[in-house]
C-alpha positions in Angstrom: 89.8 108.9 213.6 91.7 108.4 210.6 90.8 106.4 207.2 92.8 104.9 204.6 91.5 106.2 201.1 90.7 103.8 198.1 89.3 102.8 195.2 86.5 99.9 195.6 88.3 96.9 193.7 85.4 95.1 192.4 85.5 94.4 189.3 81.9 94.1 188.7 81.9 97.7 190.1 84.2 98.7 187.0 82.9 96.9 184.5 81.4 99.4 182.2 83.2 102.6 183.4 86.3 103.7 181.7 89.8 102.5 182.6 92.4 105.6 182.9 96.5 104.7 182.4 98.7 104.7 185.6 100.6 107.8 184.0 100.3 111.1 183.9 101.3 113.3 181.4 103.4 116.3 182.8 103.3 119.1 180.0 103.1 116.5 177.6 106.5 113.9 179.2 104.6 110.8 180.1 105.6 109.5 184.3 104.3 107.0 186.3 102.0 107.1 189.3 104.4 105.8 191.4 107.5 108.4 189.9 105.1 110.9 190.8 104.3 110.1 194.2 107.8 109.3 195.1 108.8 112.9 193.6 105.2 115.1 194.5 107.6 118.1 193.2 106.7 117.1 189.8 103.1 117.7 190.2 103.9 121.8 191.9 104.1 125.0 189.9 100.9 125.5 187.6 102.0 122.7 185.2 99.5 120.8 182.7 98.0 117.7 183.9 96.8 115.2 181.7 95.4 111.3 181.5 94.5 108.9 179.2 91.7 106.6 179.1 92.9 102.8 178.2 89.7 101.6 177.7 86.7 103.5 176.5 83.2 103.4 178.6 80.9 105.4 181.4 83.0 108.4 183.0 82.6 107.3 186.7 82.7 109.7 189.7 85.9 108.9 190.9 88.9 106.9 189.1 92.8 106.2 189.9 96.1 106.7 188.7 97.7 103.6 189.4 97.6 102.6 193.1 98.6 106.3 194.0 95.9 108.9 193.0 92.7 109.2 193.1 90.6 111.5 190.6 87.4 113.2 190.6 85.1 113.8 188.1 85.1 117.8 187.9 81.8 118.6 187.6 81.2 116.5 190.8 78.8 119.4 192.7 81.0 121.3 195.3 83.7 119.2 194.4 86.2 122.2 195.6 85.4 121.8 198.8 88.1 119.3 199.0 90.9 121.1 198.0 92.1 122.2 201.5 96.1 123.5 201.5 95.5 123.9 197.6 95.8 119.4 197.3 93.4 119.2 194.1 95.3 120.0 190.7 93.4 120.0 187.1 93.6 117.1 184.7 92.1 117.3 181.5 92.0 114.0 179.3 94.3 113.5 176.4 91.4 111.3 174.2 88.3 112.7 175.8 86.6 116.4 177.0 86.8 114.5 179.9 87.8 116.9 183.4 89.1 116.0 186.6 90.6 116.7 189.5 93.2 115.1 191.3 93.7 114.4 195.1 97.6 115.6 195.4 98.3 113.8 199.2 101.6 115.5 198.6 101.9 116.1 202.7 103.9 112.9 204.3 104.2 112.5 208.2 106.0 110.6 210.2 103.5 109.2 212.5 103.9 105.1 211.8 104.2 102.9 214.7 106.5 100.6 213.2 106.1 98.0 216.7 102.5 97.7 216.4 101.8 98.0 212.5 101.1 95.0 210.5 103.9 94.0 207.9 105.2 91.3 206.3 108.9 91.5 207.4 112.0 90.4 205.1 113.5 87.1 206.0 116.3 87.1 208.1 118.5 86.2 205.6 117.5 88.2 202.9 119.1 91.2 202.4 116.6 93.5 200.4 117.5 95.3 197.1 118.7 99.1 197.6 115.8 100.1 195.7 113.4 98.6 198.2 112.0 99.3 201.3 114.6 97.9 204.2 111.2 97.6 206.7 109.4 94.7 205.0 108.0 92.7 201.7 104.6 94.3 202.3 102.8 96.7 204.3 99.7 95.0 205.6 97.7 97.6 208.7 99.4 100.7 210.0 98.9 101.5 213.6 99.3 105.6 213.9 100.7 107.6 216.4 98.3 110.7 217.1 100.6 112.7 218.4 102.9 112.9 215.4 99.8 114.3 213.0 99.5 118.1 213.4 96.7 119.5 213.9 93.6 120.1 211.6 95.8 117.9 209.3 93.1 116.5 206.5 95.1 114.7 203.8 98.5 113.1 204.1 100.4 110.1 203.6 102.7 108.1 206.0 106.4 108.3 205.6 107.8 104.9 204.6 105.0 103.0 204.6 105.0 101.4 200.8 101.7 99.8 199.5 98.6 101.0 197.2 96.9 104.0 197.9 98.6 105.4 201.0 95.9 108.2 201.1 95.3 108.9 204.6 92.1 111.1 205.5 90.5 112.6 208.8 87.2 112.0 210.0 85.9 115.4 209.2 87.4 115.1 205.4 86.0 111.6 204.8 82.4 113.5 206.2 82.8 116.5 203.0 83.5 113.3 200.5 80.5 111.7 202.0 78.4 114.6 201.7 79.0 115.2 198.0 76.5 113.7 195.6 78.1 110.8 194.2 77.9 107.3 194.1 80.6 106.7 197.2 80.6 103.2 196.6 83.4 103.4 193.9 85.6 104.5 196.9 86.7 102.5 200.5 87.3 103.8 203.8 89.5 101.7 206.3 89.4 102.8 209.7 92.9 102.9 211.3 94.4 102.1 214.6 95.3 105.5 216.4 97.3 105.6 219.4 
């Protein structure tokens, strides 16, 4: 069984809790979430990590960058438990003492069954911006094909499949999240179709 990874998007859930910038700064150059997912060499090689909260309030146990990371609160008990094929990386706050540590699903696989996933398709007439992705507008429910995951594979992405917080986890990973003391409910697990 795989899940997809996210954040919970309630906004009552968020209300008091502090609100982080979808950047990162890469000893000290600002870049997107979404620069740095699409280029994962970026966030390699010992480099310092920081955020920035945008709005002040209650450190939670979790938090994003953009629709692309997730973070977790350092001091989170056995939090390193989670950083299998070295995947966490340090991030310190740039307005805070604030410490974290971010999931780096830096691993992307192949393994999408395009005929059985659930997209919004271009229409036929439109021919879609070089820039974007030539398989659809949006990318609704993947359908994955086992085979194509390696073995004891824990944390990954899929390969082409654009949309927020393509964070794909296995069973047993999603069990050492759940078996940290936190309050879970800030994050979402959505079972997904294997084949």
């Amino acid at each position: 069984m795989y899940y997809k990874l996210g954040i919970n998007p309630s906004s009552r859930k968020w209300s008091t809790y502090e609100n982080l910038s979808s950047s990162l700064w890469i000893d000290g150059i600002e870049m997107s979430s979404t620069r740095l997912f699409n280029h994962p060499d970026f966030l390699k090689d010992g480099k310092h990590i920081e955020c920035m909260a945008l709005r002040e309030g209650q450190k939670a146990p979790i938090n994003s960058i953009g629709a692309d990371f997730i973070l977790f609160d350092s001091s989170i008990v056995d939090i390193l438990s989670l950083n299998v094929d070295n995947n966490m990386l340090a991030v310190e706050s740039k307005n805070s003492d604030s410490k974290y540590l971010l999931l780096n699903n830096f691993h992307s696989i192949d393994c999408v069954d395009w005929d059985l996933s659930e997209i919004d398709p271009w229409p036929k007439n439109i021919n879609p911006a070089k820039w974007k992705n030539k398989r659809g507008r949006f990318f609704i429910k993947p359908v994955l094909k086992k085979d194509h995951i390696p073995p004891q594979t824990k944390v990954f992405r899929l390969q082409e499949w654009d949309g927020a917080f393509n964070i794909v986890i296995s069973d047993d990973y999603k069990d050492q999240i759940i078996r940290l003391n936190f309050d879970h409910t800030f994050l979402t697990f959505e079972a997904l179709t294997v084949i």
